[in-house]
C-alpha positions as CSV (number, residue, x, y, z in Angstrom):
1,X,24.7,8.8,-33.4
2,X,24.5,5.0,-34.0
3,X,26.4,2.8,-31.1
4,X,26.5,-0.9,-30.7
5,X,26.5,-2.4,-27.2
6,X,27.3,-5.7,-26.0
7,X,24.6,-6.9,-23.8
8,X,25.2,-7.5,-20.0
9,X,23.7,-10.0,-17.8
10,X,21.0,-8.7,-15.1
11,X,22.2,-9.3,-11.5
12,X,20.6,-12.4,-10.2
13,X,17.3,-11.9,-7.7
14,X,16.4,-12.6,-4.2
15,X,14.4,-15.8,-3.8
16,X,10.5,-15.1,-4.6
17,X,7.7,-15.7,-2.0
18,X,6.0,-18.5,-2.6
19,X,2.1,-18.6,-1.7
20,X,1.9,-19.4,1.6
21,X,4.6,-17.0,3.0
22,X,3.0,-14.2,1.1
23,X,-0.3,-15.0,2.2
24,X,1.0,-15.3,5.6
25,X,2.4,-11.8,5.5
26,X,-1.3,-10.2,4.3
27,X,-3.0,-12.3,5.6
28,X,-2.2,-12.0,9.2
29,X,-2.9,-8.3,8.9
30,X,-6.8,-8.8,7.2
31,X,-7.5,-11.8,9.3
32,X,-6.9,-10.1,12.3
33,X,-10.0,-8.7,11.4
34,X,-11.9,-11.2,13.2
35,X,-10.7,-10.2,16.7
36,X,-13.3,-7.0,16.5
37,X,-14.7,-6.6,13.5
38,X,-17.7,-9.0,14.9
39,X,-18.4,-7.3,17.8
40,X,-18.5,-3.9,15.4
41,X,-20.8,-5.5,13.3
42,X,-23.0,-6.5,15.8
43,X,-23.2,-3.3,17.8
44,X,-24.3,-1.3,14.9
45,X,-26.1,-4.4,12.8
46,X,-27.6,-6.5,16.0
47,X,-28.7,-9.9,15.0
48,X,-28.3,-8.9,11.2
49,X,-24.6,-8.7,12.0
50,X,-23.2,-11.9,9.7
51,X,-25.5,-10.7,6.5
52,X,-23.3,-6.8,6.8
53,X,-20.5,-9.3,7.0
54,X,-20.9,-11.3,4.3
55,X,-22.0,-8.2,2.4
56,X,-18.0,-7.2,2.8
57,X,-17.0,-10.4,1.4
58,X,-18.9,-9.9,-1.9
59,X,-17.3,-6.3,-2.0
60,X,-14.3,-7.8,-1.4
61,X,-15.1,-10.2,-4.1
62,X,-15.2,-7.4,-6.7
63,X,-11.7,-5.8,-5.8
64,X,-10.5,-9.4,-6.0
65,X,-10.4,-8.5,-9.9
66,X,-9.8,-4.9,-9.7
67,X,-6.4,-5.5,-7.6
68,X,-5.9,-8.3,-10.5
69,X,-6.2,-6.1,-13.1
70,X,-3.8,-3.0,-12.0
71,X,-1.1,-5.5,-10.3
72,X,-1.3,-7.5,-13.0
73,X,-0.6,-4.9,-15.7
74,X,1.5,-3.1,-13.3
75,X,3.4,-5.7,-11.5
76,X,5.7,-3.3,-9.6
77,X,5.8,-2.0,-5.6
78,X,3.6,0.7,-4.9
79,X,-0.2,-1.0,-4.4
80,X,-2.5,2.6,-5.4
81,X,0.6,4.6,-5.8
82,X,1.9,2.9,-8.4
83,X,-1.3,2.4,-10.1
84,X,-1.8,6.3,-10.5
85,X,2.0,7.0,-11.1
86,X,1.5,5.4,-14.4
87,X,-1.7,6.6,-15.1
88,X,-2.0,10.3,-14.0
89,X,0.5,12.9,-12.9
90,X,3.5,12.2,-9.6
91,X,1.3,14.7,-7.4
92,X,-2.3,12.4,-7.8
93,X,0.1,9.3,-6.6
94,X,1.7,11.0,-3.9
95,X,-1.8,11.5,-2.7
96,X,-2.5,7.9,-2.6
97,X,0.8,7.3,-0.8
98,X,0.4,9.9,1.4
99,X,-2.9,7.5,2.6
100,X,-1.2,4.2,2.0
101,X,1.8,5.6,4.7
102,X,-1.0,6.6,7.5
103,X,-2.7,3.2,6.7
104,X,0.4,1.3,7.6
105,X,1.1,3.5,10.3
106,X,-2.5,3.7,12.3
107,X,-2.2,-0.3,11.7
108,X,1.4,-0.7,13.2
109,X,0.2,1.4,16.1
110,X,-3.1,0.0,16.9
111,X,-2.0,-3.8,16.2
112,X,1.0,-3.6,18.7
113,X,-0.6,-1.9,21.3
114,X,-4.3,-4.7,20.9
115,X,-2.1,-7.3,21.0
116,X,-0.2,-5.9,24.0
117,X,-3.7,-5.0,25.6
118,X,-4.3,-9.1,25.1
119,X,-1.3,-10.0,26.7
120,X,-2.4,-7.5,30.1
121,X,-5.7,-9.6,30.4
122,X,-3.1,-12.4,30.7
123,X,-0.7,-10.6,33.0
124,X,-2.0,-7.7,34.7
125,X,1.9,-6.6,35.4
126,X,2.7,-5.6,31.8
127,X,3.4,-2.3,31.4
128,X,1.0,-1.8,28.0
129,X,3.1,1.4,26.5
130,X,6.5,-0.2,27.0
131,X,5.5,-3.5,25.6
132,X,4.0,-1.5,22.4
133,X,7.2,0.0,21.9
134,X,9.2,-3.3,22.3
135,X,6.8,-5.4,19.6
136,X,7.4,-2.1,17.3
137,X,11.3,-2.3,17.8
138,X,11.3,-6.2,18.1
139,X,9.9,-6.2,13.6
140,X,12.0,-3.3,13.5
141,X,14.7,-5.6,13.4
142,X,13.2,-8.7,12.0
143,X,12.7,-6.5,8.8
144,X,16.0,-5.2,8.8
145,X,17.0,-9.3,9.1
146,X,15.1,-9.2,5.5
147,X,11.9,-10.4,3.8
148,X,12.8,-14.3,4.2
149,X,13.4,-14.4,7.3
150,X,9.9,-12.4,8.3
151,X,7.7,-14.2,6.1
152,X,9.4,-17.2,8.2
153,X,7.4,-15.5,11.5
154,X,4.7,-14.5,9.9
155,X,3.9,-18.4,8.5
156,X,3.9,-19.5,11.9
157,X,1.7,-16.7,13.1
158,X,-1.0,-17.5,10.6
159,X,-1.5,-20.9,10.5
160,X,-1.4,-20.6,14.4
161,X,-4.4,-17.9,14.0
162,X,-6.6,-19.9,11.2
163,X,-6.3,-22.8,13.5
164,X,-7.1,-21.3,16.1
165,X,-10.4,-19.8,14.8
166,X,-11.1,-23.1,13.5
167,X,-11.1,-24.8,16.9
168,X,-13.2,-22.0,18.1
169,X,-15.6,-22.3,15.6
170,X,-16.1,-25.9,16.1
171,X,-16.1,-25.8,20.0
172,X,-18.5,-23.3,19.3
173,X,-20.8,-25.5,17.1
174,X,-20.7,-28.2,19.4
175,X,-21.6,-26.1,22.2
176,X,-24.8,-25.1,20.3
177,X,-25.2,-28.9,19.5
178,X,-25.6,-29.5,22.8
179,X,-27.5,-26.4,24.4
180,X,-30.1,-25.3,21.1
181,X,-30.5,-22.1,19.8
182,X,-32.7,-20.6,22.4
183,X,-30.1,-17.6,22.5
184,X,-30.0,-16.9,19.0
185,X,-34.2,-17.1,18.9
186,X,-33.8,-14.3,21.8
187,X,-31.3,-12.4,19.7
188,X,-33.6,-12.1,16.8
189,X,-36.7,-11.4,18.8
190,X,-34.3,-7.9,20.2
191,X,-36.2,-4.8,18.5
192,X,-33.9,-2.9,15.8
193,X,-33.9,0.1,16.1
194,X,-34.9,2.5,13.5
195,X,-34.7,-0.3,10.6
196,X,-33.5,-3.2,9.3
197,X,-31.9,-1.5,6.2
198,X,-30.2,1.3,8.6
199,X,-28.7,-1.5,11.0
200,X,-27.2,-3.4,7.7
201,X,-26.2,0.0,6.1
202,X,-24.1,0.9,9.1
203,X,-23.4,-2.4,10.2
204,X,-21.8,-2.7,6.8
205,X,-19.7,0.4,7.1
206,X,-18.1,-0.6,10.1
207,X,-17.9,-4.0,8.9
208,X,-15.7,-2.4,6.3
209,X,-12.7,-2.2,8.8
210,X,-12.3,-6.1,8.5
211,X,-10.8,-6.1,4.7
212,X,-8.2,-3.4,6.1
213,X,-4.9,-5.0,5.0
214,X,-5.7,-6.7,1.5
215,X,-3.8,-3.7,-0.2
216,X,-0.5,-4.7,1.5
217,X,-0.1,-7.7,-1.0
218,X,-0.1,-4.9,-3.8
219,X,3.3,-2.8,-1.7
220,X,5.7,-6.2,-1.8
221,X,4.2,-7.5,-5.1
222,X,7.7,-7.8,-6.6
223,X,8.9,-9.7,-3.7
224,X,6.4,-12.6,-4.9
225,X,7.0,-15.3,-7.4
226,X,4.9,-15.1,-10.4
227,X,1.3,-16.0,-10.1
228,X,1.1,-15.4,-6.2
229,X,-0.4,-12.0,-5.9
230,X,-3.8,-13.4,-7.6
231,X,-3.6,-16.5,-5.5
232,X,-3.0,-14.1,-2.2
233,X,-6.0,-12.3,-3.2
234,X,-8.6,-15.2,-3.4
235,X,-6.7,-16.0,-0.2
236,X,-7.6,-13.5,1.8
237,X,-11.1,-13.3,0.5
238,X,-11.5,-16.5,1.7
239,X,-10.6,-16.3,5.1
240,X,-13.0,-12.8,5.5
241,X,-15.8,-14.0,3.5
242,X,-15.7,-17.6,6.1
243,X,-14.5,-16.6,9.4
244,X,-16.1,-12.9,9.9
245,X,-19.5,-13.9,9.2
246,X,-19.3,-17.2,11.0
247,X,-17.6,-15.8,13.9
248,X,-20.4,-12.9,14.4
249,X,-23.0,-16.0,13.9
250,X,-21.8,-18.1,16.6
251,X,-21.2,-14.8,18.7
252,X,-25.1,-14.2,18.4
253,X,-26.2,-18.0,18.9
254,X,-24.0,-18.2,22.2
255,X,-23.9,-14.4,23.6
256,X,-26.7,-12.3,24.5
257,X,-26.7,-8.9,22.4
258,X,-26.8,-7.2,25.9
259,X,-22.9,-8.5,26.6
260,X,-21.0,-7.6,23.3
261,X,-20.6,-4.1,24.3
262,X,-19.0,-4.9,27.9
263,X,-16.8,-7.6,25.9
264,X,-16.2,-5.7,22.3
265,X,-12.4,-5.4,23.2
266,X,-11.8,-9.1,23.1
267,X,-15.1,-10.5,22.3
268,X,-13.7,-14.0,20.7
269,X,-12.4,-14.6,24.0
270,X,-15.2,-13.9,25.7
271,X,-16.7,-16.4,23.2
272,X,-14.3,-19.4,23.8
273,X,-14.8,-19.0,27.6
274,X,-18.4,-19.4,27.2
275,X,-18.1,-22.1,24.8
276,X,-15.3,-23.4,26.0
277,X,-13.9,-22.3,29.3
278,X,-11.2,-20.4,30.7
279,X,-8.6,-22.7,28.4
280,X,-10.2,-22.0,25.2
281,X,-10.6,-18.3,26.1
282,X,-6.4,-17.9,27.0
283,X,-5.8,-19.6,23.8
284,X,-7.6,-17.5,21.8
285,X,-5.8,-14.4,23.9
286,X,-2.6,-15.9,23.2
287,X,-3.3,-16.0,19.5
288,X,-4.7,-13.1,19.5
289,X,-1.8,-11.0,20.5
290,X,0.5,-13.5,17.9
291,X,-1.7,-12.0,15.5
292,X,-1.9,-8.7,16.1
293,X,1.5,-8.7,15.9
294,X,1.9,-10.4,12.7
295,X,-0.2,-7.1,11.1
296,X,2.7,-5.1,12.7
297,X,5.2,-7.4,10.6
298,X,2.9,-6.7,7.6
299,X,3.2,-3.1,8.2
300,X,6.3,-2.9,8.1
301,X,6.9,-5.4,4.9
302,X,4.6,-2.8,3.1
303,X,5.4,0.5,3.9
304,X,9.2,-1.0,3.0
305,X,8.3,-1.8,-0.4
306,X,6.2,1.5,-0.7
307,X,8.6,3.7,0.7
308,X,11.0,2.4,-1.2
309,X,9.6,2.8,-4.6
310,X,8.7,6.9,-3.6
311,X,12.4,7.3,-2.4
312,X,13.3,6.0,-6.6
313,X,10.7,8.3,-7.7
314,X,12.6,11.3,-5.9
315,X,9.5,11.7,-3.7
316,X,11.1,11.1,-0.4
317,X,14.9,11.6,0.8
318,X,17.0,9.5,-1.1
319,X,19.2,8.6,2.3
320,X,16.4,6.5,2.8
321,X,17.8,3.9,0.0
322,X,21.1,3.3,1.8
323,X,21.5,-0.6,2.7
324,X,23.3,-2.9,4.8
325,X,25.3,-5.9,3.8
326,X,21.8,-8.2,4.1
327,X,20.8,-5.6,1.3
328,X,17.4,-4.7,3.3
329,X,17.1,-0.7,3.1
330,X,17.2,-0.5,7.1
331,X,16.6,3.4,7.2
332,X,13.1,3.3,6.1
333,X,12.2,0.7,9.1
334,X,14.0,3.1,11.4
335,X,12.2,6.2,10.2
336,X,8.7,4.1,10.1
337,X,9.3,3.0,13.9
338,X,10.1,6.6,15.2
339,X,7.0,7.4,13.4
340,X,5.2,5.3,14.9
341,X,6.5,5.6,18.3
342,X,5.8,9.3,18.0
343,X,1.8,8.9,17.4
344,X,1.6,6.2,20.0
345,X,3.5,8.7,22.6
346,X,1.2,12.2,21.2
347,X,-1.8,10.5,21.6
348,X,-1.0,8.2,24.7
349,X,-2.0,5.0,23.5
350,X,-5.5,6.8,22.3
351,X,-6.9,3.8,19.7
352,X,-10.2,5.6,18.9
353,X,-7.9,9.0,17.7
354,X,-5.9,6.0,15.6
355,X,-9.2,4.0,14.1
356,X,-10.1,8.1,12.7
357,X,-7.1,7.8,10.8
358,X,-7.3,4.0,9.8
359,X,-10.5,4.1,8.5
360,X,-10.7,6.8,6.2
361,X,-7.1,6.5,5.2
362,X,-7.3,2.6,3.9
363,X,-11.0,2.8,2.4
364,X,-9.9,6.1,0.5
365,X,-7.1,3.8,-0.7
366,X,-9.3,0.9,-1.9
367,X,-11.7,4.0,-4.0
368,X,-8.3,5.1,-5.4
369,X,-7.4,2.3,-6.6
370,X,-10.8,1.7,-8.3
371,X,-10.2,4.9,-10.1
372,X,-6.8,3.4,-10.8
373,X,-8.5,0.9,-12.6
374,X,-10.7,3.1,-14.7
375,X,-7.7,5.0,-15.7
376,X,-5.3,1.8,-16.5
377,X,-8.5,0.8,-18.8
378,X,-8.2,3.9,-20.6
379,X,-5.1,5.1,-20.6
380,X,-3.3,1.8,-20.8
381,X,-5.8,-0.6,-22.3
382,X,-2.9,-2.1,-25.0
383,X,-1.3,-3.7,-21.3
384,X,-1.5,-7.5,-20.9
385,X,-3.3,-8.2,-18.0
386,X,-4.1,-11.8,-16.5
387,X,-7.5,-11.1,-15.4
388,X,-10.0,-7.7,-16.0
389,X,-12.6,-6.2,-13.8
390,X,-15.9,-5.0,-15.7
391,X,-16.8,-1.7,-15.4
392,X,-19.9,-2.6,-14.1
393,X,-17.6,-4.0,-11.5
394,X,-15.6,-1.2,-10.9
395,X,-18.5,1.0,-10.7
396,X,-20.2,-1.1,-7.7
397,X,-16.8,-1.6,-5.4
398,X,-16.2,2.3,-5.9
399,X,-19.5,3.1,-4.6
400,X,-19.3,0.5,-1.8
401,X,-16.6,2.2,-0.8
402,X,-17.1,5.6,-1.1
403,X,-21.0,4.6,0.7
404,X,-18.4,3.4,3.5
405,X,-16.7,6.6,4.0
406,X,-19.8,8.2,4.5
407,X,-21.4,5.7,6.9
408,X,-17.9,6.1,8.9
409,X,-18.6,10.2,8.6
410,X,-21.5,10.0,10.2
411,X,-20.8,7.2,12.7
412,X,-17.8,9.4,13.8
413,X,-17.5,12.7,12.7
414,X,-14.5,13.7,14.5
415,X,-12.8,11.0,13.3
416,X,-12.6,13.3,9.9
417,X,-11.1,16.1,11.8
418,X,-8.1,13.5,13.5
419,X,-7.3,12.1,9.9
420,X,-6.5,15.3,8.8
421,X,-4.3,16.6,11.6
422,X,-2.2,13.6,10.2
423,X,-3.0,14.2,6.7
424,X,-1.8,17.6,6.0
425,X,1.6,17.7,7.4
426,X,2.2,13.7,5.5
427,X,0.8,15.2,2.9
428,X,3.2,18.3,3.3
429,X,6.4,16.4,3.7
430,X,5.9,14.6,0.7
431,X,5.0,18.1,-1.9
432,X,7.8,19.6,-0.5
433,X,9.9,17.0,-2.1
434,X,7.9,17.5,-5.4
435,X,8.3,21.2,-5.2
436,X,11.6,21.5,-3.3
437,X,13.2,23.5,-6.9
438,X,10.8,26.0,-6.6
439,X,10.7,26.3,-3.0
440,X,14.6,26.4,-3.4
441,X,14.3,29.2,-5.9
442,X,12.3,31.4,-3.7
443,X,14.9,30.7,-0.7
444,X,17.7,31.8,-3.6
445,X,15.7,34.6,-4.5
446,X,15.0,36.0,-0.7
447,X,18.7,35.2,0.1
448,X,19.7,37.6,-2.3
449,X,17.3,40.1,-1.1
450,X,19.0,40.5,2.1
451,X,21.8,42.9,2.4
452,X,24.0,44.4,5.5
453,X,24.7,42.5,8.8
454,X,22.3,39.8,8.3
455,X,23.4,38.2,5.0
456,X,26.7,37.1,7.2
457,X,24.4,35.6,10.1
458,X,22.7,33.1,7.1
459,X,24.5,29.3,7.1
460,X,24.2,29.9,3.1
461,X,24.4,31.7,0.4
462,X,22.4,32.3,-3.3
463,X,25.0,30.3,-5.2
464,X,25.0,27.6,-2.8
465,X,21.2,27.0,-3.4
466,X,21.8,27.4,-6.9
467,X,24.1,24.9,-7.0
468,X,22.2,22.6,-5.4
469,X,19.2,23.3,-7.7
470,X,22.0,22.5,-10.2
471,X,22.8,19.0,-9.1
472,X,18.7,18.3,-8.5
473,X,18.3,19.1,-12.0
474,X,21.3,17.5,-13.5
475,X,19.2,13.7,-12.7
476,X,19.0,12.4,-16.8
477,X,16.0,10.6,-17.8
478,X,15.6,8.2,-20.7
479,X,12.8,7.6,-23.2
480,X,12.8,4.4,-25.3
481,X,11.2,5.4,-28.7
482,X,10.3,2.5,-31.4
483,X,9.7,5.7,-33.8
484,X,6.9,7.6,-32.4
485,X,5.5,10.3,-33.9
486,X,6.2,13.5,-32.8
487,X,3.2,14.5,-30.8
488,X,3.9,11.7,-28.9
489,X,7.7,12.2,-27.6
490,X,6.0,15.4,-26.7
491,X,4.1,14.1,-24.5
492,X,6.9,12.7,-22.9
493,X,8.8,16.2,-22.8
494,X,5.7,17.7,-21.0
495,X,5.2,15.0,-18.8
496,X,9.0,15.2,-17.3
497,X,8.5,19.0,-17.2
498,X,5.2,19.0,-15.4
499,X,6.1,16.1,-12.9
500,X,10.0,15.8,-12.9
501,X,13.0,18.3,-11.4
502,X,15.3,17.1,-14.4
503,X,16.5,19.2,-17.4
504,X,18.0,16.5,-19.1
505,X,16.7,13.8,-21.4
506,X,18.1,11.3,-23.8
507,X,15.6,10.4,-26.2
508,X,17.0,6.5,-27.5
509,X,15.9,4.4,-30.6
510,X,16.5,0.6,-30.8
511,X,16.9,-0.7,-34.2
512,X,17.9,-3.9,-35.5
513,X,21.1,-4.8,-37.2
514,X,21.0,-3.5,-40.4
515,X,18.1,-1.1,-40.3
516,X,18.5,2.3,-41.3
517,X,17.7,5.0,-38.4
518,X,14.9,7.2,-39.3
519,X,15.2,10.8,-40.5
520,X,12.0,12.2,-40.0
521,X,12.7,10.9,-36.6
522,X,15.6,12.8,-35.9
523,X,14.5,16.2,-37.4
524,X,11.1,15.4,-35.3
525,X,13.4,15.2,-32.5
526,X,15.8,18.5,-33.1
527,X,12.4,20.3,-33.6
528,X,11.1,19.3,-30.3
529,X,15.1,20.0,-29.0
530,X,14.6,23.9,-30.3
531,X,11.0,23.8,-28.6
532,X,12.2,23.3,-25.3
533,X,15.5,25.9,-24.5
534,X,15.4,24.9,-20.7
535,X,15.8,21.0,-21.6
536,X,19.4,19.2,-23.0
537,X,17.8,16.4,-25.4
538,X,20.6,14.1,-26.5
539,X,18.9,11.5,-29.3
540,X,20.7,8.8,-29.1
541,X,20.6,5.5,-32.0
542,X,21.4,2.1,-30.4
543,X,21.8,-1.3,-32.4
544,X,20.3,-4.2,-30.5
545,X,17.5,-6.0,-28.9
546,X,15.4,-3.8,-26.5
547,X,15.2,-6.0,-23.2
548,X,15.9,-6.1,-19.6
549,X,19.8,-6.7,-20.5
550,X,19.9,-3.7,-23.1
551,X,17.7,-1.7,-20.0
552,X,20.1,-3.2,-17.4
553,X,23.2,-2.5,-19.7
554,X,22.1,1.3,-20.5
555,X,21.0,1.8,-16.5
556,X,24.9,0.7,-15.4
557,X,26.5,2.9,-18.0
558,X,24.6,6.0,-18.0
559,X,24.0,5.7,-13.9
560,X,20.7,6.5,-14.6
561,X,17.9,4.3,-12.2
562,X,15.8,2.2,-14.6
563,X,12.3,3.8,-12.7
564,X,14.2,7.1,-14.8
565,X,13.5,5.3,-18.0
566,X,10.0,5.4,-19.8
567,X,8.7,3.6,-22.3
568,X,4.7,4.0,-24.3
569,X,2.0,1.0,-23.0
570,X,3.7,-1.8,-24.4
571,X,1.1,-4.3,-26.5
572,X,0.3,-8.2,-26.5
573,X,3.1,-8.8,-28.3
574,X,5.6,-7.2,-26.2
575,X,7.6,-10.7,-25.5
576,X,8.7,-9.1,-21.6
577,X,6.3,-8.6,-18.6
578,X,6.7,-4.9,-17.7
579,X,8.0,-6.6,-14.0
580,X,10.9,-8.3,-16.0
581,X,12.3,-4.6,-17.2
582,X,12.9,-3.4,-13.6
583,X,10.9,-0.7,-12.8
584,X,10.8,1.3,-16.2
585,X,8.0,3.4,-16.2
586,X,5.3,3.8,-18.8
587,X,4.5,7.5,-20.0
588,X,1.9,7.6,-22.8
């Protein structure tokens, strides 16, 4: 049926992050880095240690334009999630979230209660669990306060921090300066043992922990103005590929290898008191536990723009999207704080039970979304894209990775065991929401099985499940076609049926003022109608401009979410970025 529809404005969006704030919020989590990742390095590398760091920095380097490439083309929430949603099936993206959510969580956890470790060697009163909990409650509500005013907090926190290094590293210089490099000469001459490429090899795969944090630009993506993400990238490259390697090599020229181990908890303030003395070594303390506690702020800014997206996608409980007045969805910062409350309190404050979970959860997220990118290349090559990665590049940062996981497996093997104790029952939570009409359908089914006294003991009955099965399925989903063939609206109609709960579908075609709707179109469309008995497929001919207005329009009439609309890979002559239709999803 042909209908002709005036064309509503788009509600007016929040202020964008500009680069500094949105480099602040990522960066305080990946530069944090530097407060242990040295003193990893140099345990497992020795006097090799800066070389396995600057090895990071060039495979950080290469996801610089694989994170450019996927965000770019897919400018939406979701960092690896969102990648694969739009590239493979719901359950391969739940996986990566499913990572993404024990990433943010091991980070929340192990940042708040480091930084409140920092704070005891300052005060020996403070009671470390307590304080944990506070700091996790205390960006509880600064998140709830909204994005502004936490990128506000987290602007302070990092300049703080890179000056901070930056003094240290110059006290540090001038200290050697004035005393030579008879340490470092002593350093080198300490035997390796087994071999030089064995010490870089693991030396590099615990080095890996330091880029932990440069996927959180990718979860608040939308919340940045345009061009920022790229710029937060080369950002936080920067400040890895600089400070980590220069912090290990003034570590090694001023400490002997003998007294990292006793000092590997806060080594860079065992650093400024040698260089320095005791004021240089409670500043870098202080900062320390300032930025420690910005990665809790960026844990929650990410998990809030992942979570969020999921809860659209019908992934997670859509309670979760309520809002208050400031318009900040508060109940997924509650939820994430129990959460993490809970694994601080079941493992008692246990960080090496956390790192088991950090590790393999964020590195398996940076191999994912290297696959992403081989996937968007294929599946979605007509996408504009600002920048692409080669595959050679690809190739290289997926092996680096996946050479990282390894190393980590063998470094600690029960590390693999503690990941998946939190794994599976994540991983759990989230498939029952994919699966919850079947499961329902089995509870209808064994409810009706029961007869005599019992039925009348059961808080429901069959019909009630039904119905709610009913009401699950009743969700419409729209399909913008420009007059695809048939084989490909069937794509579409398998894809909803292999990854969606919904029984509905209206299939709409935009046509210009004074076109003529296609017929073969429509008859493709009735034969694809009769192919599919289970599905209601209303087609559905609309007069007008297809744009964010028709999409916004359509969304407020038909109270249907726009990340329930699809559309095929738009090309390079598609005049809207995909981020300007508000979350529209691409299907084929």
């Amino acid at each position: 049926m042909d209908k002709d529809l005036t064309h509503a404005v788009a509600p007016a969006h929040a202020p964008k992050l500009t680069e500094l704030p949105a480099t602040a919020i990522c960066g305080n989590d990946i530069t944090s880095s530097c407060l242990y990742v040295s003193s990893l390095a140099i345990i497992y590398s020795g006097q090799y240690a800066w070389i396995a760091l600057l090895m990071v920095g060039g495979v950080l380097f290469l996801f610089r334009k694989i994170y450019g490439e996927v965000v770019g083309a897919l400018p939406l929430n979701g960092g690896a999630y969102n990648a694969l949603l739009n590239t493979t099936s719901k359950r391969t993206a739940s996986l990566a979230a499913c990572l993404t959510l024990l990433s943010y969580m091991a980070t929340a956890v192990i940042s708040a209660s480091e930084g409140m470790h920092y704070v005891h060697h300052l005060w020996n009163g403070l009671p470390v669990m307590y304080a944990t909990v506070g700091l996790l409650a205390f960006f509880m509500g600064l998140t709830i306060m909204g994005i502004g005013e936490s990128s506000i907090v987290a602007v302070v926190i990092f300049i703080t921090h890179i000056a901070t290094l930056t003094l240290l590293i110059v006290i540090g210089a001038i200290f050697l300066f004035n005393h030579g490099f008879e340490i470092l000469q002593l350093n080198y001459s300490h035997p390796v043992e087994e071999s030089i490429w064995q010490a870089l090899f693991f030396g590099f795969c615990a080095a890996m922990l330091g880029i932990s944090g440069f996927e959180s630009s990718a979860n608040f993506v939308e919340e940045q103005a345009p061009g920022v993400f790229l710029k937060t990238l080369r950002n936080m490259w920067l400040a890895v590929t600089v400070f980590n390697p220069l912090t290990a090599f003034l570590a090694l020229a001023i400490i002997p290898i003998s007294q990292v181990a006793p000092h590997k908890e806060a080594l860079l303030a065992y650093l400024g008191e040698v260089a320095g003395g005791p004021w240089l070594a409670t500043l870098v303390s202080i900062n320390a536990a300032m930025v420690l506690s910005g990665a809790v702020l960026t844990s929650y800014v990410g998990v809030t723009g992942l979570v969020h997206r999921m809860t659209l996608d019908r992934c997670l409980p859509q309670f979760l999207l309520k809002t208050n007045r400031r318009g900040t969805a508060y109940l997924i910062m509650i939820a994430f704080f129990l959460l993490c409350v809970s694994i601080l309190l079941i493992t008692q404050g246990n960080l090496g039970a956390l790192a088991g979970v950090y590790t393999i959860s964020f590195l398996s997220v940076m191999a994912l979304f290297g696959f992403g990118n081989i996937l968007l290349k294929i599946k979605r090559n007509r996408l504009p894209r600002p920048v692409r990665a080669t595959p050679i590049t690809v190739m290289l940062a997926i092996a680096a990775v996946g050479a990282a996981l390894i190393g980590n497996a063998i470094l600690n093997p029960a590390y693999v065991l503690v990941f998946l104790q939190y794994f599976i029952p994540t991983a759990a939570l989230v498939f029952i929401m994919l699966y919850r009409t079947t499961l329902l359908g089995i509870i209808a089914y064994a409810v009706r099985q029961i007869r005599g006294p019992f039925a009348r003991y059961l808080p429901f009955n069959s019909y009630m499940v039904k119905r709610l099965i009913g009401q699950i399925r009743s969700q419409e989903f729209v399909f913008f076609t420009r007059g695809d063939n048939i084989a490909n609206i069937n794509k579409v109609m398998r894809y909803i049926d292999e990854n969606e709960h919904t029984r509905r579908i209206k299939i709409v075609n935009v046509i210009k003022e004074g076109e003529i709707p296609d017929k073969k179109l429509i008859h493709e469309v009735d034969v694809l109608d009769r192919a599919y008995p289970s599905f209601v497929v209303d087609f559905v001919i609309i007069k007008g401009h297809f744009g964010p207005e028709l999409i916004q329009e359509l969304s407020d009439k038909w109270h249907i979410p726009k990340n329930f609309m699809f559309i095929g890979s738009p090309g390079d002559r598609f005049i809207y970025g995909l981020e300007e239709l508000g979350g529209v999803r691409l299907v084929i």
